[in-house]
C-alpha positions as CSV (number, residue, x, y, z in Angstrom):
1,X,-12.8,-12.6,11.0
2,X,-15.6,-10.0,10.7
3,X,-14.7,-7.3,8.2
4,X,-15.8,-3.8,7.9
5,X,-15.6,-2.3,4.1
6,X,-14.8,1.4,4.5
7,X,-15.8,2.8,1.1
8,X,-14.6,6.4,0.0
9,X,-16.6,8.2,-2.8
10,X,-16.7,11.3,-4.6
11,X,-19.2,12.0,-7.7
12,X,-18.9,7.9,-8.6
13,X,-22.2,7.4,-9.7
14,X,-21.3,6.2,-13.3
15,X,-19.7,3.0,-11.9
16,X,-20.9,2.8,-7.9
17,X,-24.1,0.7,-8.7
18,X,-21.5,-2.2,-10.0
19,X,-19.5,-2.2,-6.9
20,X,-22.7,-2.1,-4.6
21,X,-23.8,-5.1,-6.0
22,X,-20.8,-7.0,-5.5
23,X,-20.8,-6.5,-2.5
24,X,-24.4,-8.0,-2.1
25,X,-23.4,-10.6,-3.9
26,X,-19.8,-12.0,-1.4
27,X,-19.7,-15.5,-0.4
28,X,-18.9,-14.6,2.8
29,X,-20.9,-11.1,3.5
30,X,-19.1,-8.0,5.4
31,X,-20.8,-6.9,9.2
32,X,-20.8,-3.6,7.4
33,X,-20.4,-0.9,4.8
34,X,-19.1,2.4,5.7
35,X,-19.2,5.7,3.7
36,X,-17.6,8.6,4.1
37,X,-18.6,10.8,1.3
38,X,-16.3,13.2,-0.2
39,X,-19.3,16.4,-1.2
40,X,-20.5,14.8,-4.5
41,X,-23.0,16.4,-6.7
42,X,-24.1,13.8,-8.6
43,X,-26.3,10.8,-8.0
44,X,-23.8,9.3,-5.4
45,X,-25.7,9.8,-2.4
46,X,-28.8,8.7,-3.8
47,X,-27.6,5.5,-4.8
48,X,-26.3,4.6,-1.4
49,X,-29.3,5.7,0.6
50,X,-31.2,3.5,-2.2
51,X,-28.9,0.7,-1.2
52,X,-29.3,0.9,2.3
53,X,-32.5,0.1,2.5
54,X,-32.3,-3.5,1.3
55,X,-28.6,-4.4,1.7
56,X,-28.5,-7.3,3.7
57,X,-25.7,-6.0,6.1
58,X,-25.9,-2.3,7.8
59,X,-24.7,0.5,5.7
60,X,-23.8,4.1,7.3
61,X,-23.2,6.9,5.5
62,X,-21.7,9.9,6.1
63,X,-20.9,13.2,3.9
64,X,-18.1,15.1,4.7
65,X,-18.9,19.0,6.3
66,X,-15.7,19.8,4.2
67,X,-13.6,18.0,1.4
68,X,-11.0,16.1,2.6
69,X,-9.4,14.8,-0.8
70,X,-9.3,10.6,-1.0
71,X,-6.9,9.7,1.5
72,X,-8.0,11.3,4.4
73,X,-11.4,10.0,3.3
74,X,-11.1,7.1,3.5
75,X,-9.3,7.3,6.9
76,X,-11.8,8.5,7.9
77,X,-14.1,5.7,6.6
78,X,-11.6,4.0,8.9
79,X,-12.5,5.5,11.6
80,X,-15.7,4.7,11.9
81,X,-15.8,1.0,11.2
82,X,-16.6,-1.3,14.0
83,X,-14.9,-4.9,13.6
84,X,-11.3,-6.5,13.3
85,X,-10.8,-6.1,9.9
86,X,-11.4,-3.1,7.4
87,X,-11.3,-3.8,3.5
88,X,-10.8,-0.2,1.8
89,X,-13.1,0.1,-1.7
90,X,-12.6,2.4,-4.6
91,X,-15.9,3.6,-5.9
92,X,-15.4,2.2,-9.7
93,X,-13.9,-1.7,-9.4
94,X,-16.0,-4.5,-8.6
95,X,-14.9,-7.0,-6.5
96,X,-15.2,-11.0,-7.1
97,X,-17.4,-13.2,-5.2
98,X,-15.1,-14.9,-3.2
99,X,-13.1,-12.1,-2.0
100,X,-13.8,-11.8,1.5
101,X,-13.7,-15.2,1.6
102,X,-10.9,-15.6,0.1
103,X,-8.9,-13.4,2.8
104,X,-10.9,-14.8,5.6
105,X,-9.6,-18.5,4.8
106,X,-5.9,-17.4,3.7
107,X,-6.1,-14.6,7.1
108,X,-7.1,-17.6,9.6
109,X,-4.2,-20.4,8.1
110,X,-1.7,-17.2,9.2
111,X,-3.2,-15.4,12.5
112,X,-0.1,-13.4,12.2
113,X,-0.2,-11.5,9.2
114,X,-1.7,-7.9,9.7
115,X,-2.8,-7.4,6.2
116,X,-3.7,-9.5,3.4
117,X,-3.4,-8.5,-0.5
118,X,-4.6,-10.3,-3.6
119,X,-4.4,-9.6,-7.3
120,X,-7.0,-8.2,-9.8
121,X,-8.1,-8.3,-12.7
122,X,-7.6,-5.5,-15.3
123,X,-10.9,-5.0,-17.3
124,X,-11.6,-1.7,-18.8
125,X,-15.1,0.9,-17.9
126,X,-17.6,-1.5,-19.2
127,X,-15.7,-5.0,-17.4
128,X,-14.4,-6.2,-20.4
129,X,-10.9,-8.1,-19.3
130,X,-7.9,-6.8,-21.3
131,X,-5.7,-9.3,-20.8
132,X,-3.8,-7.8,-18.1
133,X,-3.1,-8.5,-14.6
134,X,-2.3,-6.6,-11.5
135,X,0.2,-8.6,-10.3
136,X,1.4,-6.4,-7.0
137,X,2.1,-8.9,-5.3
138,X,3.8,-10.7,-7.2
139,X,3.6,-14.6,-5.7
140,X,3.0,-17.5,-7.5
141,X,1.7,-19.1,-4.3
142,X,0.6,-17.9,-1.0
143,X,3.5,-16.1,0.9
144,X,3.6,-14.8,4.1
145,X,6.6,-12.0,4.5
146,X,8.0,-11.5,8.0
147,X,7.6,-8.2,9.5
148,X,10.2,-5.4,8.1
149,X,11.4,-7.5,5.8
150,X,10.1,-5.7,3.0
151,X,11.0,-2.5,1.0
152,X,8.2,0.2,0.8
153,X,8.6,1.6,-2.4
154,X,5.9,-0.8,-4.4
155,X,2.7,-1.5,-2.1
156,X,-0.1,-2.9,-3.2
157,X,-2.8,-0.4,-3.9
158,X,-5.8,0.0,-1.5
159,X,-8.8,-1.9,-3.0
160,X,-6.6,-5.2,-2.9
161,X,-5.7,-5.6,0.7
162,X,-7.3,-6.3,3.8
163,X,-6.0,-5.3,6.9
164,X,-6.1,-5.4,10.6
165,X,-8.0,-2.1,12.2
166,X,-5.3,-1.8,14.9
167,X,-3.1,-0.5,12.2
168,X,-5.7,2.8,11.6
169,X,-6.8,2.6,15.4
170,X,-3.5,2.3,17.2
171,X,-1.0,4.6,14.9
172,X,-2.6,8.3,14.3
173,X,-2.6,9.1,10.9
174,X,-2.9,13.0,11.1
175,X,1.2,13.1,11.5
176,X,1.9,10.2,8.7
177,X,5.1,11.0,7.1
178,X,3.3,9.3,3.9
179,X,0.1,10.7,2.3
180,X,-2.1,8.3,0.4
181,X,-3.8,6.1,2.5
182,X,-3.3,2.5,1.3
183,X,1.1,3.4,0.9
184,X,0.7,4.4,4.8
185,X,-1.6,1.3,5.5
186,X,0.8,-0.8,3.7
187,X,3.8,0.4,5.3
188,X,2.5,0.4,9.4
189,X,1.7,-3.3,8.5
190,X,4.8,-4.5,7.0
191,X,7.0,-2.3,9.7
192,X,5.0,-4.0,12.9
193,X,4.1,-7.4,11.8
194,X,3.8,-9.8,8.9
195,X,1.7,-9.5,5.5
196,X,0.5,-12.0,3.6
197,X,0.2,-11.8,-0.2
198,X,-2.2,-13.9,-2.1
199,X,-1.6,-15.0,-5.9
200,X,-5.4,-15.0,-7.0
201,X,-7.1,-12.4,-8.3
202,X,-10.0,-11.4,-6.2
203,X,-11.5,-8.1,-8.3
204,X,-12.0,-6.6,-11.3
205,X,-9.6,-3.3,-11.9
206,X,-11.5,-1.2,-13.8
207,X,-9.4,0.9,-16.1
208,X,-11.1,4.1,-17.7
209,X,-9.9,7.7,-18.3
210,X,-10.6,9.4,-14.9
211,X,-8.9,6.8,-13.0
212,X,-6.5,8.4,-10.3
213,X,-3.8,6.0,-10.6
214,X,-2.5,4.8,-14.1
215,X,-0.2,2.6,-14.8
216,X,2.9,3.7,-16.3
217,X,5.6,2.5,-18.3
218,X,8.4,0.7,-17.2
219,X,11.9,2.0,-18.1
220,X,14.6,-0.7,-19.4
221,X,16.5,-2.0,-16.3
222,X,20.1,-1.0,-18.1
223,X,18.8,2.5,-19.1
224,X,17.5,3.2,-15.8
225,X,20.8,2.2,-14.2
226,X,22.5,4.6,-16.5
227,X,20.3,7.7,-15.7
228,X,22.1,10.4,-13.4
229,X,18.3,10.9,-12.1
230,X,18.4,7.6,-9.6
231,X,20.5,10.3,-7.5
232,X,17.3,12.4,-6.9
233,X,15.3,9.4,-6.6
234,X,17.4,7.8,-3.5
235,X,17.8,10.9,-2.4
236,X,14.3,11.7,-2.2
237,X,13.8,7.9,-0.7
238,X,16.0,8.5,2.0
239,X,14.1,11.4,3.3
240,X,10.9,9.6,3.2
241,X,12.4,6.6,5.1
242,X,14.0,9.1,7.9
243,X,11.0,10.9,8.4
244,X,9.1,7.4,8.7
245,X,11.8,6.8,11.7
246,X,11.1,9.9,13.1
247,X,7.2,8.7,12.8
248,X,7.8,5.5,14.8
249,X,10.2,7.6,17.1
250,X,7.2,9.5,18.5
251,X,5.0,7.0,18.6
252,X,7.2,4.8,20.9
253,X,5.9,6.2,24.3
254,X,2.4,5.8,23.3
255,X,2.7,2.2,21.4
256,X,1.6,-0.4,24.1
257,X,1.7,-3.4,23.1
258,X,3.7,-2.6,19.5
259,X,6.3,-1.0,21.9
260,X,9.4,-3.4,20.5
261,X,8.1,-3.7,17.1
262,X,8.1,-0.2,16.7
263,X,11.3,0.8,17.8
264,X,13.5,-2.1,15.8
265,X,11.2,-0.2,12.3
266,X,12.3,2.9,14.0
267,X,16.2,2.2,14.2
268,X,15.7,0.2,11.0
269,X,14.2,2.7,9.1
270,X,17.2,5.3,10.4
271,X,19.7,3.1,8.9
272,X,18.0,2.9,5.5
273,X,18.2,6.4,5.1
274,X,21.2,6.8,5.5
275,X,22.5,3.8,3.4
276,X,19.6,5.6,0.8
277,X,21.5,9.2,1.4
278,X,25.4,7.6,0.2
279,X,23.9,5.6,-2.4
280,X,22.7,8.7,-4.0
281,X,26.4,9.1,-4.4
282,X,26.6,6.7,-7.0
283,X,24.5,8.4,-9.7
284,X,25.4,11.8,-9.2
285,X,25.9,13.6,-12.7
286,X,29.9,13.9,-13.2
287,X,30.7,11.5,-10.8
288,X,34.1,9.7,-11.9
289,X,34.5,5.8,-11.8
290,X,36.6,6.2,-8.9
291,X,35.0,7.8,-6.9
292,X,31.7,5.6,-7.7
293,X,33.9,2.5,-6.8
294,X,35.4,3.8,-4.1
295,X,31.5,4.2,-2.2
296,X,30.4,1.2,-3.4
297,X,33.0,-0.3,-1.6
298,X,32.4,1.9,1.3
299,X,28.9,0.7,1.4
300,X,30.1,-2.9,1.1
301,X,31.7,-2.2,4.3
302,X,29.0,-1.2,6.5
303,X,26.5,-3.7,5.5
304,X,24.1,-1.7,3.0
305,X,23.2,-4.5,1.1
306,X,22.2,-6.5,4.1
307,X,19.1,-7.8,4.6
308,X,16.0,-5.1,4.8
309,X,14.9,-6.9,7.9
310,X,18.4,-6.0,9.3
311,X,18.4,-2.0,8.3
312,X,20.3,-2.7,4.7
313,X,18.8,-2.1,1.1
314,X,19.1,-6.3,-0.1
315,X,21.8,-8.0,-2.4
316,X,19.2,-6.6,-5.2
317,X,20.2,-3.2,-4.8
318,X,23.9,-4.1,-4.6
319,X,24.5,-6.0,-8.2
320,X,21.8,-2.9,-9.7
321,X,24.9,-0.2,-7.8
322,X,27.9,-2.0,-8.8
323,X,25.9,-2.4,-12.7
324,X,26.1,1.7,-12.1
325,X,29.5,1.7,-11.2
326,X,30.6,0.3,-14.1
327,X,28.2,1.7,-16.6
328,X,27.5,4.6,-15.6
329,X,28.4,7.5,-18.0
């Protein structure tokens, strides 16, 4: 494997010196850095330029003639990067020693997998570790996951995964149904081939107040099944899921060599949403006990909690609906 790390920034000179150096310091060094800069104003562009001239791998550096906002900076990072595999980097985490390593070893014992994520680290803005973990994935071990056999709904976020560059150089990402770019990454992967999730942690999260992501809390599992709101939430799924169908629809004349891969996602995907669309059913505000049964059983009948790998939602989601039949108020 010979990676690529396609780095997005935007005004991250406070924390950008760390994650340079990390990268300096890989067991196993990238074949280059690329970044796409988003118009910063602070010392951003000095600092790479600065690091360019000693890093001992070539670094290219663009700036943006207009601000795209972060995903379609880093896709187009992307872009421009030259070998199989592209690592995407945040400008404020810092990433362990063994990283690239790490994926190379796990990425060659499974040729098949198209994208590779590890754990992290949470430490907070000056690397002190909190005592938390970001487990997504969660795997005790090593675990390779067969392609479409996974829900989309929690990917891993960008700076943990490595990924094949056919994903951003085969699939155009100017009509992607789903904005930010790691989600999209994640879900092209896991809809045309296999992913492999890795239990060790392989960088440092760095937590601090201008973070884009944060996490957020987690609502009790009975409360959440007794909220009315799951109705917009599936509902809302369900749309995202059939315009990820239609996505793979119109890619199918142009898709080559992912020609059957894409249409079983595509006719998967179709049937999600529509299982997604009656589910909604259940959690509808008012909605009596009989009428919840009586589409539970209707989606008993035509497979809805089938395997994800066979267009249903997973025996999961069918004890959480038949908890809302019967709890629901």
């Amino acid at each position: 494997m010979r990676f690529s790390i396609a780095l997005a920034t935007f005004n991250g000179a406070r924390f950008l010196a760390d994650q340079l150096e990390s990268f300096r310091a890989q067991h196993l060094l990238p074949s280059e850095l690329v970044v796409c800069d988003d118009g910063s104003t602070d010392g951003t562009l000095e600092l790479l330029h600065q690091f360019a001239l000693n890093a001992p791998f070539p670094v290219r550096v663009e700036r943006n003639e207009r601000r795209l906002g972060v995903s379609d900076n880093f896709f187009r990072a992307a872009s421009l990067c030259q070998y199989d595999w592209i690592l995407y980097s945040d400008q404020d985490d810092v990433w362990l020693p063994e990283k690239l390593l790490g994926i190379s070893q796990a990425g060659s014992r499974h040729p098949s997998a198209l994208l590779v994520a590890h754990q992290a680290i949470v430490v907070d803005d000056r690397l002190n570790q909190t005592g938390d973990r970001l487990n997504v994935p969660s795997v005790s071990r090593p675990t390779l996951v067969r392609a479409r056999s996974l829900r989309v709904w929690h990917p891993p976020l960008g700076f943990t995964i490595g990924f094949d560059a056919r994903l951003v150089r085969d699939f155009p990402v100017h009509s992607r149904p789903i904005t930010p770019h790691d989600r999209w990454t994640f879900v092209l992967a896991t809809s045309v081939g296999d992913v492999l999730f890795l239990p060790q942690p392989l960088a440092l999260y760095r937590r601090h107040a201008s973070n884009l992501t944060q996490f957020t809390p987690t609502v009790p599992l009975v409360r959440s099944l007794r909220q009315p709101g799951n109705a917009g939430a599936f509902l809302e799924e369900g749309e995202v899921i059939r315009q990820v169908s239609e996505y793979f629809d119109r890619c199918q004349q142009a898709a080559g060599p992912w020609r059957g891969a894409v249409e079983q996602a595509r006719y998967l995907y179709s049937r999600q949403a529509a299982m997604l669309l009656t589910r909604a059913q259940l959690c509808r505000s008012g909605s009596g006990l009989l009428r919840r049964a009586s589409t539970y059983v209707r989606m008993l009948l035509i497979g809805a909690y089938g395997r994800n790998s066979r267009g249903g939602l997973g025996w999961r989601a069918g004890v959480k609906d038949l908890v809302r039949v019967l709890l629901a108020p």
